[in-house]
N, C-alpha and C positions, 0 to 999 in steps of 0.2 A: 323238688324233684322226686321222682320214684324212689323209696330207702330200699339199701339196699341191693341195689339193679339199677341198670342202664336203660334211659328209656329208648325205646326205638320207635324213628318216625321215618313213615316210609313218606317222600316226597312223590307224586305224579307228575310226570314231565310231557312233555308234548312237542310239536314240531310247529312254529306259531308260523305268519305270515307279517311282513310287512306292510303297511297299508298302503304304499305308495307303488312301492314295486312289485308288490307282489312274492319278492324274495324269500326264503325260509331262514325263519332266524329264529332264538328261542324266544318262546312266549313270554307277553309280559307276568300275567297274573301267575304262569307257575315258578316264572324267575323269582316274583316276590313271594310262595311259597317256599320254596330254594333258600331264600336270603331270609326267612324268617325261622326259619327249621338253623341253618348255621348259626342263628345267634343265641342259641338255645344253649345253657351251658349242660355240661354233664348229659348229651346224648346222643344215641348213633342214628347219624342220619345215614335216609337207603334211599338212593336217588332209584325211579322207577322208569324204562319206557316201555310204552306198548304200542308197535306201528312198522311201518315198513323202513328199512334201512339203504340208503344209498349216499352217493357220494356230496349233495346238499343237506340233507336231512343229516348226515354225521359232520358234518360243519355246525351245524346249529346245533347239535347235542353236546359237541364240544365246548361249547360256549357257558354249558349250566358246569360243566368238569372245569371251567376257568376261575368259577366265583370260587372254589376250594372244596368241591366233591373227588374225592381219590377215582371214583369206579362210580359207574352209571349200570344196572343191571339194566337187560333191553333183551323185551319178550318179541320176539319179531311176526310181524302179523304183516300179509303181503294186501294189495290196496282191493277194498271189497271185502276183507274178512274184516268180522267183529271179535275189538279187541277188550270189549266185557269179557266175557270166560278166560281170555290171561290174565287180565288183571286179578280176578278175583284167582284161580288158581295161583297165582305169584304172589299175593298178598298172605293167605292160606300156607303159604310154604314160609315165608318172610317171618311171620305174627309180630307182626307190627302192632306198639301199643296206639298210633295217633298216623293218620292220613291225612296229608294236605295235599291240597291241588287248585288248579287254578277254576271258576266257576262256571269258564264258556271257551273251548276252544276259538281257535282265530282262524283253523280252517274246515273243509268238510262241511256237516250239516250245522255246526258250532248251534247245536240245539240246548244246551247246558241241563242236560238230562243226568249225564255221565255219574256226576256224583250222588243224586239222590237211584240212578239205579245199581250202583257198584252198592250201597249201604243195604239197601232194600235186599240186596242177593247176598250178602255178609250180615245181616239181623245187626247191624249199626246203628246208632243216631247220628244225623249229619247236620249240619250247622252252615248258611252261607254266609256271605259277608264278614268273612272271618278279617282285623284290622290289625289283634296283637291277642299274644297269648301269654295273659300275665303270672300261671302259675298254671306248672304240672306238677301235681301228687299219685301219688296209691289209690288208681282206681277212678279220680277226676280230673279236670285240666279246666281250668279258668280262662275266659276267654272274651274279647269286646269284640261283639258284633255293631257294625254300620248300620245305620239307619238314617232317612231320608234327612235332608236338610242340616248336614255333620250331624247330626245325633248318633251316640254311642249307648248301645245295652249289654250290661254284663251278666255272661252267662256259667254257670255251673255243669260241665255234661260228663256222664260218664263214659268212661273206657272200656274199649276202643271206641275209636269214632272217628268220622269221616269230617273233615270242613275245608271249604269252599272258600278261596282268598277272594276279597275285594277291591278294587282298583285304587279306594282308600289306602289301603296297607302302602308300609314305608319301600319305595323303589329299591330295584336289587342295584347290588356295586355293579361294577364293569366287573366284562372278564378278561384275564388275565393270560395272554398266546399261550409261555413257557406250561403252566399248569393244563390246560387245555390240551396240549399235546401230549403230555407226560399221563392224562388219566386214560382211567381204562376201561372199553369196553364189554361187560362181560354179556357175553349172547349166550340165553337160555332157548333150546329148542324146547318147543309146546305145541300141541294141535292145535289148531287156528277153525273156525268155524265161517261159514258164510253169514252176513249181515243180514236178518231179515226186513227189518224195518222198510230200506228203500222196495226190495225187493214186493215187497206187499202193497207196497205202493205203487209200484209199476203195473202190478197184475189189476191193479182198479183204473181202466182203463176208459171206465166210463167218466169219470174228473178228467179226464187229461192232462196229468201236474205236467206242471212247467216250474223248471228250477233255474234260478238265476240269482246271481253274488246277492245278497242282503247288503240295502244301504242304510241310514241314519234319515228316521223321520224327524222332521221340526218340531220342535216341544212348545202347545200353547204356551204363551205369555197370558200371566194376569194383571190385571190393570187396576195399580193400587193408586188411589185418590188420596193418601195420605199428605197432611199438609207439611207435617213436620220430620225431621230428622227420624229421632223416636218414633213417631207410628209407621217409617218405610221400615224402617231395621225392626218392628214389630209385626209388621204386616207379612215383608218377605221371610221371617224364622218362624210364622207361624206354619203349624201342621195344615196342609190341604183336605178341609174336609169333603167326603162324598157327597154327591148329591145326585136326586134321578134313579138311583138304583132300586130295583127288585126283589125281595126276599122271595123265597119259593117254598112255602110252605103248605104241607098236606095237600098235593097236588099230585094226581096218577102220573106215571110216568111218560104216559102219551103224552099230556097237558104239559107235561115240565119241556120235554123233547119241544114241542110246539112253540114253548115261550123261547127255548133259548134259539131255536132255527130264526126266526123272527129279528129277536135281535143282532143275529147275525147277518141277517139280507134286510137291516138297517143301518149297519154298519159299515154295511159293503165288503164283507170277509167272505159272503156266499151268495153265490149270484141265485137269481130265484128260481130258476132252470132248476137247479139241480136237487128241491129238494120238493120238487114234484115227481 
């Protein structure tokens, strides 16, 4: 741990979805940031919200105040404002040595941008697939990032730093009503800003977006010929290597633009309309 000092880890919390109903409820991946910040000995955790606040949405916040957070600070952003610039001012105010969060919101555009652009606007390195964090010192924090097929990489990063929980990390406890009601919300007024992103995207009107809930596409199967035990449990823990791909080397940037448009309206990600 930190000598000498308490480390502080601000937690980012969020308003999740249930995938069934639709409900608001807390999110998974920031519950198990939540629940891996509390098991941390010797440090002050800072539960974070940044979002709009109503009588659903504080049902579900209450639920992260059930696992054993005292006080949830909550930067209130009404629906349509961008809650980057609280964050990053809240954090700024906080100095938090270590940020956790969850890697993809479950509602909104759950584009899981959030964390590498809150780092990028605080000069942070950020880390995703975070699974356990096996050692915080003076200035680094040890830590096992996921990788495909259970593989674990352990990483070394200095402080502060932003990382990204993984769906691998250990589940959070239940929460607990009595504590839930008893914790407290502390509302920080902030200027809130309009979100540009969709807005920009509206004004390009010649695409036409059309937005609709994101589903779960079917993941090829490969077809292992393996005869025996040993070569399936060798075949399946092997690494999938690439194949077919493209390097782009010393190529004008027309030429590059041209390769990737291409492989895009092969794809079927761009219809070919539109990049005439």
């Amino acid at each position: 741990m930190l000598p000498d000092s308490t480390a502080r880890i601000a937690v980012l919390l969020s308003v999740g979805q249930h995938p069934l109903t639709a409900r608001p409820r807390r999110a998974d991946q920031d519950a198990r940031a939540l629940e891996l910040a509390l098991q941390l000995p010797g440090v002050e955790v800072l539960p974070v919200h940044a979002g709009e606040l109503n009588d659903q949405n504080e049902t579900a916040l209450r639920s992260y105040l059930g696992m054993g957070a005292s006080a949830l600070k909550l930067l209130p952003a009404a629906e349509g404002e961008d809650v980057l610039p609280l964050l990053q001012q809240g954090l700024r105010d906080l100095q938090p040595d270590l940020v956790l969060c969850g890697k993809r919101a479950e509602r909104g555009e759950s584009s899981g941008l959030m964390p590498y652009l809150l780092a990028q606007s605080l000069g942070w390195p950020v880390i995703s697939g975070l699974v356990e964090i096996e050692r915080l010192e003076a200035g680094h924090v040890t830590v096992l990032q996921a990788l495909p097929r259970g593989q674990r990489r352990r990483l070394r990063v200095t402080l502060p730093a932003v990382l990204a929980m993984d769906d691998a990390a250990p589940a959070a406890r239940q929460s607990a009503f009595g504590p839930a009601r008893r914790g407290v919300l502390e509302v920080e007024q902030m200027v809130a800003v309009a979100e540009q992103g969709l807005a920009n995207l509206n004004n390009l009107s010649v695409f036409n977006w059309q937005f609709q809930p994101a589903r779960k596409r079917p993941k090829r199967l490969k077809i292992i010929k393996a005869t025996s035990a040993r070569d399936r449990f060798k075949a399946a823990a092997a690494k999938a290597e690439s194949s077919g791909g493209q390097v782009l080397q010393g190529l004008t940037p027309d030429a590059a633009a041209e390769t990737i448009l291409k492989m895009l309206r092969e794809e079927g990600v761009m219809n070919s309309t539109h990049g005439d």
